[in-house]
Backbone as a ProteinNet text record, in pm:
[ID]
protein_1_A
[PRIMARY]
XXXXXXXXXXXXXXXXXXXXXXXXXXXXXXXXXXXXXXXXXXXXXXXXXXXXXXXXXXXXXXXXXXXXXXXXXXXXXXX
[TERTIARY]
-4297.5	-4240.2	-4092	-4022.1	-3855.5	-3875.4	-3921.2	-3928.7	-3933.5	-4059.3	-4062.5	-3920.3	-3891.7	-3755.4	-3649.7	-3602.8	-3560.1	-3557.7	-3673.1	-3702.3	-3648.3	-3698.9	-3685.8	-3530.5	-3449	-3302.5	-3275.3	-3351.1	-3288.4	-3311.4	-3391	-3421.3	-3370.9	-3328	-3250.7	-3138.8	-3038.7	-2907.1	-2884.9	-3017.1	-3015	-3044.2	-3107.3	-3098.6	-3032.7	-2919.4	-2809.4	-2704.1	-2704.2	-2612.3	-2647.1	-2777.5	-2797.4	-2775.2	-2726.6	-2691.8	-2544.3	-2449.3	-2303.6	-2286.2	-2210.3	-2165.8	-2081.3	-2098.1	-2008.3	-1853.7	-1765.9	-1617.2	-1600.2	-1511.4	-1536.2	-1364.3	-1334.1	-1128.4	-1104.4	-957.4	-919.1	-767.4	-715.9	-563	-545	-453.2	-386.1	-223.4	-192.2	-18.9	25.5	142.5	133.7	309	372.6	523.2	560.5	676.7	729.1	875.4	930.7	1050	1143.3	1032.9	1059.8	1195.8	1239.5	1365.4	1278.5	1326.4	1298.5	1315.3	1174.7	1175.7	1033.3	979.6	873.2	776.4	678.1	585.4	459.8	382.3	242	193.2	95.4	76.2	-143.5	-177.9	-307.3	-363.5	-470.8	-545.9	-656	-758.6	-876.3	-893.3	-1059.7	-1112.1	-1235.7	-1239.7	-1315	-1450.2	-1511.5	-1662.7	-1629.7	-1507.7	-1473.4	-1353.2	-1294	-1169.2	-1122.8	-1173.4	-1119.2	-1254	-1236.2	-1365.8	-1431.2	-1343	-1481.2	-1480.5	-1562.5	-1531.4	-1489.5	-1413.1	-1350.1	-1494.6	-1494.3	-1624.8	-1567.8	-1426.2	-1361.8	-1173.2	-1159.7	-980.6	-950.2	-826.1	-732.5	-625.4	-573.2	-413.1	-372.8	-229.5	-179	-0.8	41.9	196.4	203.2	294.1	341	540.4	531.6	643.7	725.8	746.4	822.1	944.8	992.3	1090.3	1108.5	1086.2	1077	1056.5	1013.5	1016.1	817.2	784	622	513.5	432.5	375.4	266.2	234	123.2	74	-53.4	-147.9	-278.3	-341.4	-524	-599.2	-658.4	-783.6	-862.3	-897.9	-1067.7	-1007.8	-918.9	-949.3	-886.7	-912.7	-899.8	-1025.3	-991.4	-1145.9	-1114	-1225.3	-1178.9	-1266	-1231.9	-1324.8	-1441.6
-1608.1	-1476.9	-1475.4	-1566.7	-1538.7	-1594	-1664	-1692.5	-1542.4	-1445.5	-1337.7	-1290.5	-1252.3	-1148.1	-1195.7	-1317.5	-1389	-1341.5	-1344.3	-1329.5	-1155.9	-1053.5	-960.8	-890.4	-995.2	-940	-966.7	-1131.3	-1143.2	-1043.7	-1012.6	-919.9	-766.8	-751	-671.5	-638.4	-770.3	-748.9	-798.9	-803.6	-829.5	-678.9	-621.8	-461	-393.4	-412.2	-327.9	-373.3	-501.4	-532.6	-514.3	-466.5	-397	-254.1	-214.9	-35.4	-23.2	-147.8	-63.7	-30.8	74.9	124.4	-13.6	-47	-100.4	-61.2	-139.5	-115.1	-146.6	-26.1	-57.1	-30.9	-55.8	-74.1	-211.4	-274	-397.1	-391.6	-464	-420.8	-562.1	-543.6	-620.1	-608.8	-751.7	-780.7	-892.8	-895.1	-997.2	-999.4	-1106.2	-1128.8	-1098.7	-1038.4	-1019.1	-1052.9	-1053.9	-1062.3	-943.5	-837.7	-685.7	-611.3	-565.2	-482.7	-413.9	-328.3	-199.4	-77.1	-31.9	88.2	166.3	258.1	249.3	256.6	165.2	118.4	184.2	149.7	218.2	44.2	30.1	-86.3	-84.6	-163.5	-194.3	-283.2	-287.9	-429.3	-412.6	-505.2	-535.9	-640.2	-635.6	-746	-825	-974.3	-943.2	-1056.9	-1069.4	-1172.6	-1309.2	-1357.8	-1525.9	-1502.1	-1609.9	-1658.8	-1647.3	-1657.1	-1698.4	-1598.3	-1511.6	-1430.4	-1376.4	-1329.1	-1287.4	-1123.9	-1026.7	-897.3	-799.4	-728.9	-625.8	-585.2	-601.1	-530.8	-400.2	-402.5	-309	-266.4	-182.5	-131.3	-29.5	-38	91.9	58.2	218.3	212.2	329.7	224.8	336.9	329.5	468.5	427.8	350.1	258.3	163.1	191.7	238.3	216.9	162.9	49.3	-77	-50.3	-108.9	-83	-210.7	-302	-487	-570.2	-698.5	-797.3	-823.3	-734.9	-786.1	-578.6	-615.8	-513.6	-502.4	-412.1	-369.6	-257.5	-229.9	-134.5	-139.7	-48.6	-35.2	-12.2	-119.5	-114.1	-54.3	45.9	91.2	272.1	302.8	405.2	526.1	501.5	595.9	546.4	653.8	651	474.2	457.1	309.4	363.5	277.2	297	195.2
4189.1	4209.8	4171	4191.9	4163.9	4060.1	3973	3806.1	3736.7	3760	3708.7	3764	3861.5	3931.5	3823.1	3781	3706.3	3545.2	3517	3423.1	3366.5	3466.7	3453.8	3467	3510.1	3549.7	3396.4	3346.8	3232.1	3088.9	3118.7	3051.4	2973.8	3151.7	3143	3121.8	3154.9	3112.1	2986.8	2841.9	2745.5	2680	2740.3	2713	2722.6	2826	2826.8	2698.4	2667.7	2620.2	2471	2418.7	2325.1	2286.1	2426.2	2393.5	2371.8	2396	2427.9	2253.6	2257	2136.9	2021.2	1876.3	1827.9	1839.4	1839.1	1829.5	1678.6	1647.8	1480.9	1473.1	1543.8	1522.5	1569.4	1495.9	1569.9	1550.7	1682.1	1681.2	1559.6	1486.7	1428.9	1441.2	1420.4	1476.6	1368	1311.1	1209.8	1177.6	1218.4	1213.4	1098.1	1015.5	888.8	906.3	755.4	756.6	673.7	679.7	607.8	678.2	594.5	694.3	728.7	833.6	948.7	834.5	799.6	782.4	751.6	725.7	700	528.9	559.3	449.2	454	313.3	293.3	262.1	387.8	308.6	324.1	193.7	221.6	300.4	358.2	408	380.7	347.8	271	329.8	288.9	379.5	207.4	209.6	81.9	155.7	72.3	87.4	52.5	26.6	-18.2	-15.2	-22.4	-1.7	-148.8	-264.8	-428.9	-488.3	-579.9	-671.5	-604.4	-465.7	-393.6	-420.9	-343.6	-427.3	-269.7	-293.8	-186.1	-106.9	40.5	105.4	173.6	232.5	294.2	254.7	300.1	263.1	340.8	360.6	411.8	385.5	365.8	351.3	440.4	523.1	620	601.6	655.8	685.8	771	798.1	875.8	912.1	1037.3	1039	1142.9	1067.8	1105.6	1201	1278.9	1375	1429.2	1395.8	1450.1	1351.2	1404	1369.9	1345.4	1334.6	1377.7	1283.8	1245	1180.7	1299.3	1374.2	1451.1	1389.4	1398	1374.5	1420.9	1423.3	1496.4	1329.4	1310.2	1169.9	1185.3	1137.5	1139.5	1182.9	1207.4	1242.4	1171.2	1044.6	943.1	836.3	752.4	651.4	568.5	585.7	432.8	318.3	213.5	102.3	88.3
[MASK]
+++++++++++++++++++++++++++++++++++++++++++++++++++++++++++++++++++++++++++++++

């Protein structure tokens, strides 16, 4: 009896964890040595490290005010 109860919790918290929504943004943070002002810059993502071919892109304003480039990926259109 507690093998099944077991079984069935497991079950279940394998089902829930098939419904939560994807997160399709990611914070990115990345130190520079750019003066302070603001940029248009791209980020791309490709399939290899050398020949590989573009799978994703965006380009956003960025405007710089530090020592460090922060932005949220994903939440504008890519190509």
């Amino acid at each position: 009896m507690c093998y099944r109860y077991g079984q069935f919790m497991c079950s279940l918290q394998f089902s829930a964890a098939w419904a939560v929504p994807v997160d399709k943004e990611i914070y990115y943070k990345k130190s520079t040595t750019l003066a302070p002002k603001t940029y248009t810059m791209r980020f791309s993502l490709w399939d290899a490290e050398t020949d590989g071919s573009m799978v994703w892109s965006e380009e956003k304003t960025i405007n710089l005010t530090g020592t460090a480039i922060k932005t949220l990926l994903g939440d504008t259109d890519h190509t």
